[in-house]
C-alpha positions as CSV (number, residue, x, y, z in Angstrom):
1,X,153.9,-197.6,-0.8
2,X,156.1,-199.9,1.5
3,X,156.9,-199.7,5.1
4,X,160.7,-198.6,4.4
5,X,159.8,-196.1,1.9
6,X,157.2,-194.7,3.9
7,X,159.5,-194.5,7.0
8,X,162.1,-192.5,4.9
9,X,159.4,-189.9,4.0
10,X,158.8,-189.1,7.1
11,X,162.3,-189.2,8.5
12,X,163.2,-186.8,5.2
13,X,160.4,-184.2,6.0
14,X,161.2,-183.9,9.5
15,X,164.8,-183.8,8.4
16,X,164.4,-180.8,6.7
17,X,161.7,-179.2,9.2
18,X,164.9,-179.9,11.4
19,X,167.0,-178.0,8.9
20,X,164.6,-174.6,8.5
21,X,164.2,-174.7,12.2
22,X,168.0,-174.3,12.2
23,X,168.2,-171.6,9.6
24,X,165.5,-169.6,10.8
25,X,167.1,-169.6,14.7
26,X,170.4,-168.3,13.4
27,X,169.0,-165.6,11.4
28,X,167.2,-164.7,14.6
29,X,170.6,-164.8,16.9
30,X,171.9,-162.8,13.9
31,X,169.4,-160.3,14.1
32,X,169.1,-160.3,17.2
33,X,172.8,-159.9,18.4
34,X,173.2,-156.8,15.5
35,X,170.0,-155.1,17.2
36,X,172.0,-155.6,20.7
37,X,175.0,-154.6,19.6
38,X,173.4,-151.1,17.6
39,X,171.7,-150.7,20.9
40,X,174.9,-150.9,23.0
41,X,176.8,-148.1,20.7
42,X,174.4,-146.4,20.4
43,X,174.8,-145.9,24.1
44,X,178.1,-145.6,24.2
45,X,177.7,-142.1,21.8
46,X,175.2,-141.0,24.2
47,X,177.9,-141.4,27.2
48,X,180.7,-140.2,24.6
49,X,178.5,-136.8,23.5
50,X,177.5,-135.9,27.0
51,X,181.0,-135.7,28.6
52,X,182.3,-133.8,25.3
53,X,184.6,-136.9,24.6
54,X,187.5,-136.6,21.6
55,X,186.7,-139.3,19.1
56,X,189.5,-141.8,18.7
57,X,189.8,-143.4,15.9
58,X,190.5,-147.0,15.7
59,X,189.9,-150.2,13.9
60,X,186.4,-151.7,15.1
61,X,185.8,-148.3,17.8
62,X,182.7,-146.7,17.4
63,X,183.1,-143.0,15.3
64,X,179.5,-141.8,15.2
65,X,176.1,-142.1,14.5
66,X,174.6,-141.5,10.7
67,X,171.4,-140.4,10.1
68,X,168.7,-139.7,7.5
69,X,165.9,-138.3,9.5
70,X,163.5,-138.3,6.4
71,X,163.9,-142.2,5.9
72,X,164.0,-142.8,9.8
73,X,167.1,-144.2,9.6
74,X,169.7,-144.9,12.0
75,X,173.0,-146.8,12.2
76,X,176.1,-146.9,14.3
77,X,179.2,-146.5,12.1
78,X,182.1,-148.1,13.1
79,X,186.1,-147.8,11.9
80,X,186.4,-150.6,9.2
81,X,184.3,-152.2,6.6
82,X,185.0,-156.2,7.2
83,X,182.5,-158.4,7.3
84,X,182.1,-158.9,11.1
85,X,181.5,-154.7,11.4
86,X,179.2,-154.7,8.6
87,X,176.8,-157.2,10.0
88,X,176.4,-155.4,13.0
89,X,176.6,-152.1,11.7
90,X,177.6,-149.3,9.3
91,X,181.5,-148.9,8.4
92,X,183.7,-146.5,7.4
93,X,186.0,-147.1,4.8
94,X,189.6,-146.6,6.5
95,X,191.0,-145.3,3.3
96,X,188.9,-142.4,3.1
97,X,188.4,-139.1,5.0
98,X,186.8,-139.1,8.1
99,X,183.6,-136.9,8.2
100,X,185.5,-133.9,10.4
101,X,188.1,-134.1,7.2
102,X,187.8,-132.3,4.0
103,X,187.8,-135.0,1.4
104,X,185.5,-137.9,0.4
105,X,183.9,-140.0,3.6
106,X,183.0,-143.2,2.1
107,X,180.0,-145.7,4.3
108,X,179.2,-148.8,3.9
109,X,176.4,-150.9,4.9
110,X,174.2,-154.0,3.6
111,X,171.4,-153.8,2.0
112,X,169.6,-156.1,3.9
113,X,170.6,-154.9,7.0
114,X,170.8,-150.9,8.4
115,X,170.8,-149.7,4.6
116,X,167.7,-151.3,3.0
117,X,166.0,-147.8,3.5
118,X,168.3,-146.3,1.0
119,X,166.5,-147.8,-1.5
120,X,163.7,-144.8,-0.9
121,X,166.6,-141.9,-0.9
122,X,166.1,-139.0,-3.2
123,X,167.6,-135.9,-4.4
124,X,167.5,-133.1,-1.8
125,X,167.4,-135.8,1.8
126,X,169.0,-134.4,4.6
127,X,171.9,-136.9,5.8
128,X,173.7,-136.3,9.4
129,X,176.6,-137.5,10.7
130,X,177.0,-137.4,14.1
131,X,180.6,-137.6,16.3
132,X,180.9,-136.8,20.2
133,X,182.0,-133.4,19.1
134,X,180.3,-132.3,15.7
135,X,177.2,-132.8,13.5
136,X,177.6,-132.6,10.0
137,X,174.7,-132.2,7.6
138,X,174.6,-133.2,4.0
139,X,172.2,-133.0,1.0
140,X,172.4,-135.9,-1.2
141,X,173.6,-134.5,-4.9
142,X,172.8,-138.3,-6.6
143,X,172.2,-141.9,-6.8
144,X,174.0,-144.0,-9.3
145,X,174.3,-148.0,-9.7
146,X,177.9,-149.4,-10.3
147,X,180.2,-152.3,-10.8
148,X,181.9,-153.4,-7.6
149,X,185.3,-152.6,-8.9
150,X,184.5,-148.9,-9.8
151,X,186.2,-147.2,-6.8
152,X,185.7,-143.6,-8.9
153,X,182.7,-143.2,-6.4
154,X,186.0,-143.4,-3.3
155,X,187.7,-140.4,-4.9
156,X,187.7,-137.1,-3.5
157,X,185.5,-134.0,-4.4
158,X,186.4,-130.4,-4.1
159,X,184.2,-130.3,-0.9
160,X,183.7,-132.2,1.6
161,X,181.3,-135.1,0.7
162,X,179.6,-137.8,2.0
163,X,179.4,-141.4,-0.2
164,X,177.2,-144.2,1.3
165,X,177.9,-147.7,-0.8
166,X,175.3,-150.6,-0.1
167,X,174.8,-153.8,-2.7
168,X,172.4,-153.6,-5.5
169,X,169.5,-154.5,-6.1
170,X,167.8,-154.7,-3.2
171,X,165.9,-157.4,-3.4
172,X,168.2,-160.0,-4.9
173,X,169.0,-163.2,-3.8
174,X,172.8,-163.9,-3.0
175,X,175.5,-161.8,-3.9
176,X,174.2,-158.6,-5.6
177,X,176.2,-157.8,-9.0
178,X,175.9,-153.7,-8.4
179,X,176.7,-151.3,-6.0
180,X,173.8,-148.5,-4.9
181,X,175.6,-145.3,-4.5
182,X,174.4,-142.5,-2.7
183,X,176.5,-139.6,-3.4
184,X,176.1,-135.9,-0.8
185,X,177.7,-132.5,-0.2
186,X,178.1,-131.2,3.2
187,X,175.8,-127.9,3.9
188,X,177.3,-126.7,7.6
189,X,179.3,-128.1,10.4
C-alpha cells in the first residue's frame, strides 16, 4: 500500500470518528435540553397548581401535565404540535377540544421521545390529564394503526375523549409510514 493511500485511510477513519463524535454530541444536547426543558414545566405546573392559577391558553404556554401512571409515564403538554414543541414535549392539537371541553382532545408526541411507552398501552390503562385547576381521568377504549392523512381519529365523540397520536412503528428508522393511535373515554372530573 503506498504512503499517499495509506495517509488517506487514516485521514478518512478519523474523518468519520470526527463525524459520529458530532452526531452523537447533538443527540446528547438534544436530549439533554428536552429533559431540561420537561423539568422546567414541570415546575412551572407545580407553581401554577399550588396558587390555584387559571390556565391560559396560548400557542407554545404550558396547559398541563399527562399521565399514565401504569406505564410511568410523564410529559408536559404544551399548546401546539410544531416541530420545535414536539421535541421537547407533548402537544395539543389547537384544533381540537381542550381537556376541560366536551369534545375530542387530540395529543401528540414522538415516538422516540415522551411517547415510546405507548407502545406497552392496553385496554383498560388509566390516563390523567392534569391542568392547575382539574384532573381528568380516562380509560383507554382502543389502539388502532393509521395512515397519516386519516384525521377520522381528530373527530369528536359523544363524550368527552381523550386521542393520543405518536408515529408508528416504533422501532423504525426515519419517517414512520403509520400513526399509533390510542383512543380513551373520560371516567370523572
Amino acid at each position: 500500500m503506498s504512503a499517499v493511500r495509506q495517509w488517506f485511510t487514516v485521514l478518512l477513519e478519523w474523518l468519520l470518528v470526527g463525524i459520529g463524535i458530532g452526531c452523537l454530541g447533538v443527540v446528547a444536547y438534544e436530549t439533554v435540553e428536552a429533559r431540561r426543558f420537561q423539568a422546567e414545566q414541570a415546575a412551572a405546573f407545580a407553581r401554577a397548581a399550588q396558587a390555584y392559577a387559571p390556565v391560559t391558553v396560548r400557542s407554545g404556554g404550558l396547559l398541563g401535565m399527562l399521565d399514565v401512571p401504569r406505564l410511568k409515564l410523564t410529559a408536559p403538554v404544551i399548546e401546539g404540535d410544531d416541530e420545535a414543541t414536539l421535541k421537547r414535549a407533548a402537544g395539543h392539537l389547537t384544533d381540537t377540544a381542550m381537556p376541560w371541553e366536551r369534545g375530542n382532545t387530540a395529543i401528540a408526541g414522538h415516538r422516540d421521545g415522551l411517547f415510546r411507552p405507548l407502545k406497552d398501552i392496553k385496554v383498560g390503562d388509566e390516563i390523567r390529564f392534569r391542568s392547575s385547576r382539574h384532573e381528568f381521568r380516562y380509560r383507554v377504549t382502543d389502539t388502532s394503526i393509521v395512515r397519516p392523512d386519516d384525521v377520522s381519529v381528530l373527530e369528536p365523540r359523544g363524550a368527552a375523549s381523550l386521542t393520543l397520536i405518536t408515529c408508528h412503528p416504533f422501532y423504525y428508522v426515519g419517517n414512520a409510514p403509520n400513526r399509533f393511535i390510542v383512543r380513551a373515554e373520560r371516567v370523572s372530573d
